[in-house]
PDBQT receptor file of N, H, CA, C and O in Angstrom, charges set to zero:
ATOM      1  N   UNK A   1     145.912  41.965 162.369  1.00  0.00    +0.000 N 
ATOM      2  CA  UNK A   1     147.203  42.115 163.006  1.00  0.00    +0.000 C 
ATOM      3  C   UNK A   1     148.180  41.120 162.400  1.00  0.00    +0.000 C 
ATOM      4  O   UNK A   1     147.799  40.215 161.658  1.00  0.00    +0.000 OA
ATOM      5  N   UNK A   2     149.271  41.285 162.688  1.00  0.00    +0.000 N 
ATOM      6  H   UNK A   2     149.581  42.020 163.291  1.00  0.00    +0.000 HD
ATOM      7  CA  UNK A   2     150.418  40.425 161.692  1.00  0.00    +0.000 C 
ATOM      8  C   UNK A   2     151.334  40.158 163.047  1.00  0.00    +0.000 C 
ATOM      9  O   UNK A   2     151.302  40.955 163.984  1.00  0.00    +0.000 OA
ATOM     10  N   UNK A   3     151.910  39.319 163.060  1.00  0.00    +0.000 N 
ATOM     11  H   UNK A   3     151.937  38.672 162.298  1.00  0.00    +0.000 HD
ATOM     12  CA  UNK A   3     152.858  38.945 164.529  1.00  0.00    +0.000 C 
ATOM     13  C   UNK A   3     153.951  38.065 163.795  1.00  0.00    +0.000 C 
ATOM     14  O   UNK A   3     153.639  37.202 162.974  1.00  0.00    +0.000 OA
ATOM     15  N   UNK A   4     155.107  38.320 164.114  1.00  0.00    +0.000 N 
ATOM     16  H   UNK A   4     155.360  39.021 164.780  1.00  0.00    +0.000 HD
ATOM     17  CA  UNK A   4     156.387  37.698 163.611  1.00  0.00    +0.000 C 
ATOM     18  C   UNK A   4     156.662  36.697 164.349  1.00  0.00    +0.000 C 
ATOM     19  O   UNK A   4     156.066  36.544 165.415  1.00  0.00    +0.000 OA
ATOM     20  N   UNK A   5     157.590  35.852 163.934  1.00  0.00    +0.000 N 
ATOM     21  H   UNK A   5     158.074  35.977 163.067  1.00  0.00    +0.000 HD
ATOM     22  CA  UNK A   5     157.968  34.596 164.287  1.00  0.00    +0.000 C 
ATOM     23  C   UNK A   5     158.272  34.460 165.745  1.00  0.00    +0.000 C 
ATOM     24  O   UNK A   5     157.873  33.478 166.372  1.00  0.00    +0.000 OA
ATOM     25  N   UNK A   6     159.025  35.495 166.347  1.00  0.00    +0.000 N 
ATOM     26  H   UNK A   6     159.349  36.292 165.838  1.00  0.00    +0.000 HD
ATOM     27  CA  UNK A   6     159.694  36.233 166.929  1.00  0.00    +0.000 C 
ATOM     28  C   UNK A   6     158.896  36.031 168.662  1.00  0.00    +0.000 C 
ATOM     29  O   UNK A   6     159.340  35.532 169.697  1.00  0.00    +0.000 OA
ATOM     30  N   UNK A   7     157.546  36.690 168.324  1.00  0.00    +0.000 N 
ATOM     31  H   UNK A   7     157.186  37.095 167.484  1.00  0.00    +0.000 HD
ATOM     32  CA  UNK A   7     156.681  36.819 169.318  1.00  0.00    +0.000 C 
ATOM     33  C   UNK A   7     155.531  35.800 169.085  1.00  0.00    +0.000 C 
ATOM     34  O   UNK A   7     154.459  36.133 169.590  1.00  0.00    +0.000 OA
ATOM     35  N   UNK A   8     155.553  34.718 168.469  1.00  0.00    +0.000 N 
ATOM     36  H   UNK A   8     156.424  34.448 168.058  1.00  0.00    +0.000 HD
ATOM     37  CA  UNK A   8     154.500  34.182 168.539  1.00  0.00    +0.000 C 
ATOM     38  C   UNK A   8     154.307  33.275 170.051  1.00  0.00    +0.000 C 
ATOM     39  O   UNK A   8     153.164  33.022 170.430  1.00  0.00    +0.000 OA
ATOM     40  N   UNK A   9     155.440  32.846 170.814  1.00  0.00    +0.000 N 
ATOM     41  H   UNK A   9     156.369  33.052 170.506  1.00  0.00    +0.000 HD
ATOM     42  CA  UNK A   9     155.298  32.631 171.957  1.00  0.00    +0.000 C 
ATOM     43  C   UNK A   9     153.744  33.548 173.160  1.00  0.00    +0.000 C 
ATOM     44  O   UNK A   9     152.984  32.947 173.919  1.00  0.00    +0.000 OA
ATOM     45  N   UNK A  10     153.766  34.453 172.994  1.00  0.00    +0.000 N 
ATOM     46  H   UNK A  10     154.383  34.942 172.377  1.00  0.00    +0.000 HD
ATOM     47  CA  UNK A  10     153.003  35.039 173.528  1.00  0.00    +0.000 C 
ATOM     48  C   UNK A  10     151.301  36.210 172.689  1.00  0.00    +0.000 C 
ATOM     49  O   UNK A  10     150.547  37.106 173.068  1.00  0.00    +0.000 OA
ATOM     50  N   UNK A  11     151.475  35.584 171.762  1.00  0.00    +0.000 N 
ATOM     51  H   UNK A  11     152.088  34.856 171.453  1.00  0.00    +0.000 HD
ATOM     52  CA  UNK A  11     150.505  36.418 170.731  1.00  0.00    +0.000 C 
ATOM     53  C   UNK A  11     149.512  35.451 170.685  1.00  0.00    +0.000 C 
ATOM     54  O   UNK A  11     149.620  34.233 170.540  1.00  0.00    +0.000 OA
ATOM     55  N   UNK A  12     148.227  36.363 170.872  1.00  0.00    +0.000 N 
ATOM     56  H   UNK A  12     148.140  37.352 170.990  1.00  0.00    +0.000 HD
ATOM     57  CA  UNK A  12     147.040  35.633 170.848  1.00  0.00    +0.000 C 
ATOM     58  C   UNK A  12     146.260  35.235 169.827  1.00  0.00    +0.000 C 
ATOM     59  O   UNK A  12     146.689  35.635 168.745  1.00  0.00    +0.000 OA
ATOM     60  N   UNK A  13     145.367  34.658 169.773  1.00  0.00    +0.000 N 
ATOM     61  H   UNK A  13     145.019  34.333 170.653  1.00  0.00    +0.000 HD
ATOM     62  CA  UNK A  13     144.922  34.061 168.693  1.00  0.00    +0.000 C 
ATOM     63  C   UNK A  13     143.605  34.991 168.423  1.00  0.00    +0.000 C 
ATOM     64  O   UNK A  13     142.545  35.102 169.038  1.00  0.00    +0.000 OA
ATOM     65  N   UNK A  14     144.125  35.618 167.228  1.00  0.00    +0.000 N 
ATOM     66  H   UNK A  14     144.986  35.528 166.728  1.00  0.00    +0.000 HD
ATOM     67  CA  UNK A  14     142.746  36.326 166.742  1.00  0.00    +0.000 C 
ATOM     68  C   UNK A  14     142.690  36.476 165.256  1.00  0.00    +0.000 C 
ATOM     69  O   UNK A  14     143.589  36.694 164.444  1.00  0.00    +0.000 OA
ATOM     70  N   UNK A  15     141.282  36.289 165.093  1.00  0.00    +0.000 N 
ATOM     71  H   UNK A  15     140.551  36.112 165.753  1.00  0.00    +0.000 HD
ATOM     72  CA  UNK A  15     140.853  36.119 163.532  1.00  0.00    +0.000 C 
ATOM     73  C   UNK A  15     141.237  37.063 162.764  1.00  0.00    +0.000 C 
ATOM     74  O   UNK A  15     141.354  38.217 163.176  1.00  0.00    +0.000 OA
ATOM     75  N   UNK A  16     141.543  36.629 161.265  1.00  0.00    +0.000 N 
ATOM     76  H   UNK A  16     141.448  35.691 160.930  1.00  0.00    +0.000 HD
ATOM     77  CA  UNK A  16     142.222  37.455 160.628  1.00  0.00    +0.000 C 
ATOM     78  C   UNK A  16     143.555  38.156 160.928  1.00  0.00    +0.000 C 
ATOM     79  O   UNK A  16     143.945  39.237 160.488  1.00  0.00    +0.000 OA
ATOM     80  N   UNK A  17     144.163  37.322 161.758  1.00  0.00    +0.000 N 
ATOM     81  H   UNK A  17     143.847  36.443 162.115  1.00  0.00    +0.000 HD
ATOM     82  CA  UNK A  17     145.770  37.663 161.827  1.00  0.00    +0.000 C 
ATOM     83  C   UNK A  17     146.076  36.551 161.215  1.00  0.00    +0.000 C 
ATOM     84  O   UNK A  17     145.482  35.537 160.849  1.00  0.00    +0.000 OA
ATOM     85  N   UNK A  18     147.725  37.201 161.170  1.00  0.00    +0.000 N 
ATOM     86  H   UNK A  18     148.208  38.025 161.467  1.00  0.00    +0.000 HD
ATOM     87  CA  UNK A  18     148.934  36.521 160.050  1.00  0.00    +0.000 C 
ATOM     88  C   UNK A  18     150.150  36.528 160.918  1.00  0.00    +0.000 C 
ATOM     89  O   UNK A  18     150.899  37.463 161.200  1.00  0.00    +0.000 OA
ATOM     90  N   UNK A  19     150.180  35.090 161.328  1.00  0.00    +0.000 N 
ATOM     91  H   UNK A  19     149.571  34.330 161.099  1.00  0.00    +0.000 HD
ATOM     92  CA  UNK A  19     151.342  34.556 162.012  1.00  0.00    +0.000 C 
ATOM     93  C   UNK A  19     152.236  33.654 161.183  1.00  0.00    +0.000 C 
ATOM     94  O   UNK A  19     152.143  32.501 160.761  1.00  0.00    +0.000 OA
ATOM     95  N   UNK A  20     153.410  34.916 161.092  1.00  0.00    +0.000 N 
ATOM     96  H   UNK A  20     153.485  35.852 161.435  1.00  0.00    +0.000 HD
ATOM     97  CA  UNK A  20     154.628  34.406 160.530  1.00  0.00    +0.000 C 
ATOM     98  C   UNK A  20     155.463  33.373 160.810  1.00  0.00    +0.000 C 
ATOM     99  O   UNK A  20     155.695  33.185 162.004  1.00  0.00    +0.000 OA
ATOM    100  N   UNK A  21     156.098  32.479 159.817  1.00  0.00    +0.000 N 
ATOM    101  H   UNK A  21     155.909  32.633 158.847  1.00  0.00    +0.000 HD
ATOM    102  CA  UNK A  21     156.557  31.235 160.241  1.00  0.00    +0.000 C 
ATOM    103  C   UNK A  21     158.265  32.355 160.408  1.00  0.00    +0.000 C 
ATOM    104  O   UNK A  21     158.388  33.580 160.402  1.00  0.00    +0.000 OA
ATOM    105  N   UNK A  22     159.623  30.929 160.577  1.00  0.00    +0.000 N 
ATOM    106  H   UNK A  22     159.524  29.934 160.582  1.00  0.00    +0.000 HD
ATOM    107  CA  UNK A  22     160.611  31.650 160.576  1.00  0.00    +0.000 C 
ATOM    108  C   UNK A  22     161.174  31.771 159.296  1.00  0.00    +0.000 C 
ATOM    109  O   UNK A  22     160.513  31.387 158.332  1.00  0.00    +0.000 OA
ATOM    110  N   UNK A  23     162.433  32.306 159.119  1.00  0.00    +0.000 N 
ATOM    111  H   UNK A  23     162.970  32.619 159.903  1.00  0.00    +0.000 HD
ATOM    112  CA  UNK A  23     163.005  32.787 157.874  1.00  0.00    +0.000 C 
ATOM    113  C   UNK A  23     164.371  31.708 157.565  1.00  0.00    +0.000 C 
ATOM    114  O   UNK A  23     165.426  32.039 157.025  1.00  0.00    +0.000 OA
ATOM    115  N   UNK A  24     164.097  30.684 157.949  1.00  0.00    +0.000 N 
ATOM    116  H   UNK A  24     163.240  30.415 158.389  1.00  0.00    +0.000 HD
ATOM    117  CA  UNK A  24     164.924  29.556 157.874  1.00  0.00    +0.000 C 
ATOM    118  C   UNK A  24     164.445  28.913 156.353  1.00  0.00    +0.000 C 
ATOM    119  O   UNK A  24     163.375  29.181 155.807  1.00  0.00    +0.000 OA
ATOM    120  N   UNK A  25     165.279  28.191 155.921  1.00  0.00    +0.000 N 
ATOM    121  H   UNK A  25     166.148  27.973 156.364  1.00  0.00    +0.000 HD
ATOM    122  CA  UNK A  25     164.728  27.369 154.649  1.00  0.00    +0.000 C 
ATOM    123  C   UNK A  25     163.899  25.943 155.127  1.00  0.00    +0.000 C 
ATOM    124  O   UNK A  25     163.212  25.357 154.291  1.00  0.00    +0.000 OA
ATOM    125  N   UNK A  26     164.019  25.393 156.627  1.00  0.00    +0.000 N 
ATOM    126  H   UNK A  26     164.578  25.869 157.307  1.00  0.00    +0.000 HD
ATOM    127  CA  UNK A  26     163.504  24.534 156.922  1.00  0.00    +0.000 C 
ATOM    128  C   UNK A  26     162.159  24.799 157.634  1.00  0.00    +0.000 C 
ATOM    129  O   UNK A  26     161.818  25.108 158.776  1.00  0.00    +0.000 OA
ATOM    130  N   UNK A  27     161.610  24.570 156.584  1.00  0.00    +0.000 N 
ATOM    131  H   UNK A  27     161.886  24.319 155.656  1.00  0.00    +0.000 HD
ATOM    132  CA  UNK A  27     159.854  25.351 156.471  1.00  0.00    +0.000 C 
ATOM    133  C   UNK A  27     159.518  24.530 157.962  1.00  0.00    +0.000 C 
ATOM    134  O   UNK A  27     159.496  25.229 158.976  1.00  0.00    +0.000 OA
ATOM    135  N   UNK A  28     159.314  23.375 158.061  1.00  0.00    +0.000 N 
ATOM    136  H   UNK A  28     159.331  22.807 157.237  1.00  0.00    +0.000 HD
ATOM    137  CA  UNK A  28     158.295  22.463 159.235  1.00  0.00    +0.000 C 
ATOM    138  C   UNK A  28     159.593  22.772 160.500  1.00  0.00    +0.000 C 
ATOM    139  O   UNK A  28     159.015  22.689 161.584  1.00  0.00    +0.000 OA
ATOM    140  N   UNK A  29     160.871  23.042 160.693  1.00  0.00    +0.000 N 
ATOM    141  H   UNK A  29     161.340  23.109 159.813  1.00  0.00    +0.000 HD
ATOM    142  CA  UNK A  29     160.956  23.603 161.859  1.00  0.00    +0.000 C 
ATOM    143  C   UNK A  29     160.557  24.926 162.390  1.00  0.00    +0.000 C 
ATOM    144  O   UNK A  29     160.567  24.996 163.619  1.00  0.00    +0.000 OA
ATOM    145  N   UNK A  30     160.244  25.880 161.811  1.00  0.00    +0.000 N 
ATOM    146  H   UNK A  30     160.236  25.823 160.813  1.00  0.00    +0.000 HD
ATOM    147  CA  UNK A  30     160.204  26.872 162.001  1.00  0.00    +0.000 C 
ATOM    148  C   UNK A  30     158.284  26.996 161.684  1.00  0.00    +0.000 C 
ATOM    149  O   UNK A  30     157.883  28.091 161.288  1.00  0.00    +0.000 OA
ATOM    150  N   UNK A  31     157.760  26.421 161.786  1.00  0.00    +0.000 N 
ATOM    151  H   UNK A  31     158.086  25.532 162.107  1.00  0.00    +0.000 HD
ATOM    152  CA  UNK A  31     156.075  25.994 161.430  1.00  0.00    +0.000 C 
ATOM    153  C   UNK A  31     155.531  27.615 162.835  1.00  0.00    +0.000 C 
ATOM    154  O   UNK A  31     155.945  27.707 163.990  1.00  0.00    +0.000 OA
ATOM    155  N   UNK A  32     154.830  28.317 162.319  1.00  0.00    +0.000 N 
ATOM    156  H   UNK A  32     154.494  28.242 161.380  1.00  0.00    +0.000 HD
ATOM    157  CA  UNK A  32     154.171  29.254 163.510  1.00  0.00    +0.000 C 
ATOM    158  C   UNK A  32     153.204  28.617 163.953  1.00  0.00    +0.000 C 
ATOM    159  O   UNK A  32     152.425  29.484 164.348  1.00  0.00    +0.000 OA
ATOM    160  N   UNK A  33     152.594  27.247 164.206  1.00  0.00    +0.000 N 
ATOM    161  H   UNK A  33     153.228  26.542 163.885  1.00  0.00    +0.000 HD
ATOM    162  CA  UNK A  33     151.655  26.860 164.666  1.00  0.00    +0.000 C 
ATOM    163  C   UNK A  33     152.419  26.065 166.370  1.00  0.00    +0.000 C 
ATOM    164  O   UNK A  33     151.888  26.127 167.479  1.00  0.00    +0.000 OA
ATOM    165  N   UNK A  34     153.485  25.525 166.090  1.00  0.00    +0.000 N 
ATOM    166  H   UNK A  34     153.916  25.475 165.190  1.00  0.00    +0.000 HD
ATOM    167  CA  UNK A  34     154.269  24.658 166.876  1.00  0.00    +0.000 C 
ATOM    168  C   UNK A  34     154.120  25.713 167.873  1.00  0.00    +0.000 C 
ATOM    169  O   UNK A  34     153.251  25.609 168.740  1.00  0.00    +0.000 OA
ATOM    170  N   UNK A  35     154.981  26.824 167.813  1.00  0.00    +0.000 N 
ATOM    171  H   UNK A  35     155.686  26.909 167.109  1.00  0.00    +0.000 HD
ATOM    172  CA  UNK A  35     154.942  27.983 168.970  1.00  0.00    +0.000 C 
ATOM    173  C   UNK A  35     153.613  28.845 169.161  1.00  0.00    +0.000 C 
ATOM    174  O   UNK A  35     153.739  29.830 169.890  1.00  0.00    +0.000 OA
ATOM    175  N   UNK A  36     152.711  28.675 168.763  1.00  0.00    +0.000 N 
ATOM    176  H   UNK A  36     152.609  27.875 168.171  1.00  0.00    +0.000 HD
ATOM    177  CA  UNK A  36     151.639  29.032 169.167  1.00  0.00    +0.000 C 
ATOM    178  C   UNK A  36     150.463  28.176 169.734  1.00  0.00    +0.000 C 
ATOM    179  O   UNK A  36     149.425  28.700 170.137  1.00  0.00    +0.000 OA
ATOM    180  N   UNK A  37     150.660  26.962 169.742  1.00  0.00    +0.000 N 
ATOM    181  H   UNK A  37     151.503  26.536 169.414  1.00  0.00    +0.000 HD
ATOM    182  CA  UNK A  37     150.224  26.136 170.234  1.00  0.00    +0.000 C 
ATOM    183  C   UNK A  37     150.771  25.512 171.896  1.00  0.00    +0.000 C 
ATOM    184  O   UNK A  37     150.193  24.737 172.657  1.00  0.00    +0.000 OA
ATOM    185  N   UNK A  38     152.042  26.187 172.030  1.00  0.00    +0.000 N 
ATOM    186  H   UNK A  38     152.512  26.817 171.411  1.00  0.00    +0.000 HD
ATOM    187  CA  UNK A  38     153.271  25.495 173.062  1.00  0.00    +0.000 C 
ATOM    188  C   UNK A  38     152.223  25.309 174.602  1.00  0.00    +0.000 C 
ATOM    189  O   UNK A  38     151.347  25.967 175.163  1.00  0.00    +0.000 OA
ATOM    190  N   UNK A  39     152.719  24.411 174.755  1.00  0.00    +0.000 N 
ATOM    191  H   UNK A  39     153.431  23.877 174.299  1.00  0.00    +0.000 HD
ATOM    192  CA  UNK A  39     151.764  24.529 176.410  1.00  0.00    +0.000 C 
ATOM    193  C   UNK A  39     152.496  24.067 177.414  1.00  0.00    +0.000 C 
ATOM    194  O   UNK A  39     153.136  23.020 177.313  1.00  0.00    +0.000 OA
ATOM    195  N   UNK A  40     152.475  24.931 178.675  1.00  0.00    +0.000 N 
ATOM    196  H   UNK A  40     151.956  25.781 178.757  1.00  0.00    +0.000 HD
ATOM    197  CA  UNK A  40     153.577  24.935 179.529  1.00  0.00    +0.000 C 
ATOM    198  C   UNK A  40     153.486  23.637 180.441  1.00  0.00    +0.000 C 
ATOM    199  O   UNK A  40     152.454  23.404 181.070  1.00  0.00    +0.000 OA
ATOM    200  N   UNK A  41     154.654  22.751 180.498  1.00  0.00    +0.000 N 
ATOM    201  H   UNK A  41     155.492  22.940 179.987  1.00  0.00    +0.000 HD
ATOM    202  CA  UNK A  41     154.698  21.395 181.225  1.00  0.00    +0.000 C 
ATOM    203  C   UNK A  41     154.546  20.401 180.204  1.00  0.00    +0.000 C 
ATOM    204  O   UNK A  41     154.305  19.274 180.638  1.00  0.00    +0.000 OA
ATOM    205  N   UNK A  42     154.647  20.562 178.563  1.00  0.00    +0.000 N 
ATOM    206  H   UNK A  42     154.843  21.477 178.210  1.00  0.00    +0.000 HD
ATOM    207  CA  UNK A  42     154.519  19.637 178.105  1.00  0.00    +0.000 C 
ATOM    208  C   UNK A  42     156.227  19.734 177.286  1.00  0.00    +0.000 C 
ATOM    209  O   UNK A  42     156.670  20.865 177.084  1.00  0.00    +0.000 OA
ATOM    210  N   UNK A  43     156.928  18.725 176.940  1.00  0.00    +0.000 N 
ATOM    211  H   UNK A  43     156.568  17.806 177.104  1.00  0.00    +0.000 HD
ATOM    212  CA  UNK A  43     158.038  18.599 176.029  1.00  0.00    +0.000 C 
ATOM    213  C   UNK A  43     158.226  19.047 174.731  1.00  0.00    +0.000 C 
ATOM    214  O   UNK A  43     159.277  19.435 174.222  1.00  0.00    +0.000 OA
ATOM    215  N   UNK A  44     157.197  18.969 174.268  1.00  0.00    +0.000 N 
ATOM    216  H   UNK A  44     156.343  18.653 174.682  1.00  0.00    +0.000 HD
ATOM    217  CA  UNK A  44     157.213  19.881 172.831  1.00  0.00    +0.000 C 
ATOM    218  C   UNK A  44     155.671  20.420 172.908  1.00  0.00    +0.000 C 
ATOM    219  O   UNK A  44     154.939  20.357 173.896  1.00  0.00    +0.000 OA
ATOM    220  N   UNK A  45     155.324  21.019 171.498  1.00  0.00    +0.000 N 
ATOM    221  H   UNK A  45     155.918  21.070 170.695  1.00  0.00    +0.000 HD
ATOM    222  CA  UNK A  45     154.495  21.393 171.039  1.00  0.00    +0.000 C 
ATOM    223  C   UNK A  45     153.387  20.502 170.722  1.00  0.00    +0.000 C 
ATOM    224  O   UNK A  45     153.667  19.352 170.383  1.00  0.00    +0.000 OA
ATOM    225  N   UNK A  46     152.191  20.859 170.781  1.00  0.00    +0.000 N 
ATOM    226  H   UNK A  46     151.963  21.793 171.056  1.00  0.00    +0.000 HD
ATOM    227  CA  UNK A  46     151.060  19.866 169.823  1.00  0.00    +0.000 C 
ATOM    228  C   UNK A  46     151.853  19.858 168.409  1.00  0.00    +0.000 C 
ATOM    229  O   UNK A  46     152.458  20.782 167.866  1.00  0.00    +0.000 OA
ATOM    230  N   UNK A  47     151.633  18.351 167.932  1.00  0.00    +0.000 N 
ATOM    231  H   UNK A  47     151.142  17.600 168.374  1.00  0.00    +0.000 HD
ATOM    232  CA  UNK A  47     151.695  17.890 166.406  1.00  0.00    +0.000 C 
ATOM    233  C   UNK A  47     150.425  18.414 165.682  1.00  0.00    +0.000 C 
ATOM    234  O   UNK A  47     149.253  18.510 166.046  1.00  0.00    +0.000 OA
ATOM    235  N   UNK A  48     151.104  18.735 164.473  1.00  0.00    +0.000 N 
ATOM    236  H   UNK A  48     152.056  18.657 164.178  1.00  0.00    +0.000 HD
ATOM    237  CA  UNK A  48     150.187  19.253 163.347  1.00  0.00    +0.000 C 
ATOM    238  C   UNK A  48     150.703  18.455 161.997  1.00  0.00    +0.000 C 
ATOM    239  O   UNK A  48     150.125  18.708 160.941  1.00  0.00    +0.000 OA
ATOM    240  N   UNK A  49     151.543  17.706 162.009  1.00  0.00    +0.000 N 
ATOM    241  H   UNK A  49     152.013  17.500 162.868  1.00  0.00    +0.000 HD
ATOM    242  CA  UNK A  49     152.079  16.741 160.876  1.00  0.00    +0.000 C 
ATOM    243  C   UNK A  49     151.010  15.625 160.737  1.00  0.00    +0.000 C 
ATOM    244  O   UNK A  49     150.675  14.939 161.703  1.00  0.00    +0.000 OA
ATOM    245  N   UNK A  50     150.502  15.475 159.523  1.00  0.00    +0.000 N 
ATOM    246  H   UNK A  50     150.774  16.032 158.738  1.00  0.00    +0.000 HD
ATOM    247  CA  UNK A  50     148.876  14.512 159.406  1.00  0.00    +0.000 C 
ATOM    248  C   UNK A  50     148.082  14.785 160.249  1.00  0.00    +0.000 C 
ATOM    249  O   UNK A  50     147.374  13.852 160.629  1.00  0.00    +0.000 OA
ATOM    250  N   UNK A  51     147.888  16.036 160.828  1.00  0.00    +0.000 N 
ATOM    251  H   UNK A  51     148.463  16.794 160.520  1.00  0.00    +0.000 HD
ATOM    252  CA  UNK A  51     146.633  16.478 161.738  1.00  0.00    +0.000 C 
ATOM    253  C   UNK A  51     147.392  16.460 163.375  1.00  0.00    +0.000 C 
ATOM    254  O   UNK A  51     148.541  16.229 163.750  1.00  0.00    +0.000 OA
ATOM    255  N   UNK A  52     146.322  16.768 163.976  1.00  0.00    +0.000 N 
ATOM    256  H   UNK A  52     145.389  16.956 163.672  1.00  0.00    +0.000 HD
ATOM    257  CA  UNK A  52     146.798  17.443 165.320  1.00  0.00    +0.000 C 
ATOM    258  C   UNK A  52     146.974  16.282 166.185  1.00  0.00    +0.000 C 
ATOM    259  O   UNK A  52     146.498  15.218 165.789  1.00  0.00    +0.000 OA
ATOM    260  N   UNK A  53     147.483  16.312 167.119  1.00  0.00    +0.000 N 
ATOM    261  H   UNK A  53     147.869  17.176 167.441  1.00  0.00    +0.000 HD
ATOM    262  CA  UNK A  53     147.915  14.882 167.958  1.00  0.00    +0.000 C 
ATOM    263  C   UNK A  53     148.468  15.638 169.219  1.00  0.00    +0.000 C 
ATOM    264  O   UNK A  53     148.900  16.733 168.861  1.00  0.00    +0.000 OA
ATOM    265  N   UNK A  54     148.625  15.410 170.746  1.00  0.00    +0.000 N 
ATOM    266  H   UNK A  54     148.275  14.520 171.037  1.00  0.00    +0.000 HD
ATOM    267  CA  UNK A  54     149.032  16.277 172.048  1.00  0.00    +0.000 C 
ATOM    268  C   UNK A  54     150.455  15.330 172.133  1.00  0.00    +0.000 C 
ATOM    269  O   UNK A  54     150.492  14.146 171.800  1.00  0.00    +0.000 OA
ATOM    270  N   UNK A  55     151.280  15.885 172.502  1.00  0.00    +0.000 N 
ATOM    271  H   UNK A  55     151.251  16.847 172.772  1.00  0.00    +0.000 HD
ATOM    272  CA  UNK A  55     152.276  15.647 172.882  1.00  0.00    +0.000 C 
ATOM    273  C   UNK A  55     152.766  14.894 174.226  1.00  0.00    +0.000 C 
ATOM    274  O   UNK A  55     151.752  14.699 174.897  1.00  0.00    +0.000 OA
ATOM    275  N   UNK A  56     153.791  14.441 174.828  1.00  0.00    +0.000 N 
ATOM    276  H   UNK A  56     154.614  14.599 174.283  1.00  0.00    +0.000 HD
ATOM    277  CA  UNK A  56     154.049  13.726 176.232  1.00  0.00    +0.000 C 
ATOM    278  C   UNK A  56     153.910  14.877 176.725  1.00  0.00    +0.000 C 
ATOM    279  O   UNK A  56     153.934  15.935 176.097  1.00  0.00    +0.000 OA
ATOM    280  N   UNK A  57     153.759  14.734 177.866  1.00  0.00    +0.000 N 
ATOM    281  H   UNK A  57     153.739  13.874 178.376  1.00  0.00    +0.000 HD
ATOM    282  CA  UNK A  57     153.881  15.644 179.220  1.00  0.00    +0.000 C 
ATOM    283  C   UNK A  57     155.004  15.024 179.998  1.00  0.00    +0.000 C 
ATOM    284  O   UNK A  57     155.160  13.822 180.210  1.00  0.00    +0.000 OA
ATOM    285  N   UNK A  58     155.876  16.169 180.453  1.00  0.00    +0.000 N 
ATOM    286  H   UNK A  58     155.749  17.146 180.281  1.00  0.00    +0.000 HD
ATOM    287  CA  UNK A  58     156.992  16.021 181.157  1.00  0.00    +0.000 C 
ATOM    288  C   UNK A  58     157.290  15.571 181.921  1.00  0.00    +0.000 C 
ATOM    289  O   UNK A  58     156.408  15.875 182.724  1.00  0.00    +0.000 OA
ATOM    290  N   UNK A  59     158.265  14.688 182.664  1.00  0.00    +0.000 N 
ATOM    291  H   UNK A  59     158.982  14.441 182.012  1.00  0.00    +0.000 HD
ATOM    292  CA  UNK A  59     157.599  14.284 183.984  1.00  0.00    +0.000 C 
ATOM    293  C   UNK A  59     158.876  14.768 185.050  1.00  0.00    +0.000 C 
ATOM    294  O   UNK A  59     158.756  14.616 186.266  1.00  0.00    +0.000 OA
TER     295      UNK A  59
């Protein structure tokens, strides 16, 4: 399956799919891992810059 930038908010994670980043020239904002990773109550996304790292939680 292939899922666009678009819907990666809600697209599940399954092997052998191709999750599209965005069509911006700024490759690491538009990263399809940031929005597929998003988890609700936290401020941003999990980090994936030098490996994975959890983010603050909101308060």
């Amino acid at each position: 399956m292939r899922f666009e930038y678009e819907e990666l908010h809600s697209a599940p994670l399954l092997i052998n799919s191709i999750y599209e980043g965005g069509r911006k020239k700024n490759t690491a904002a538009e990263d399809p891992l940031t929005k597929l990773f998003k988890v609700k109550g936290f401020i941003k996304s999990v980090g994936n810059r030098g490996g994975f790292r959890k983010s603050r939680k909101k308060w």
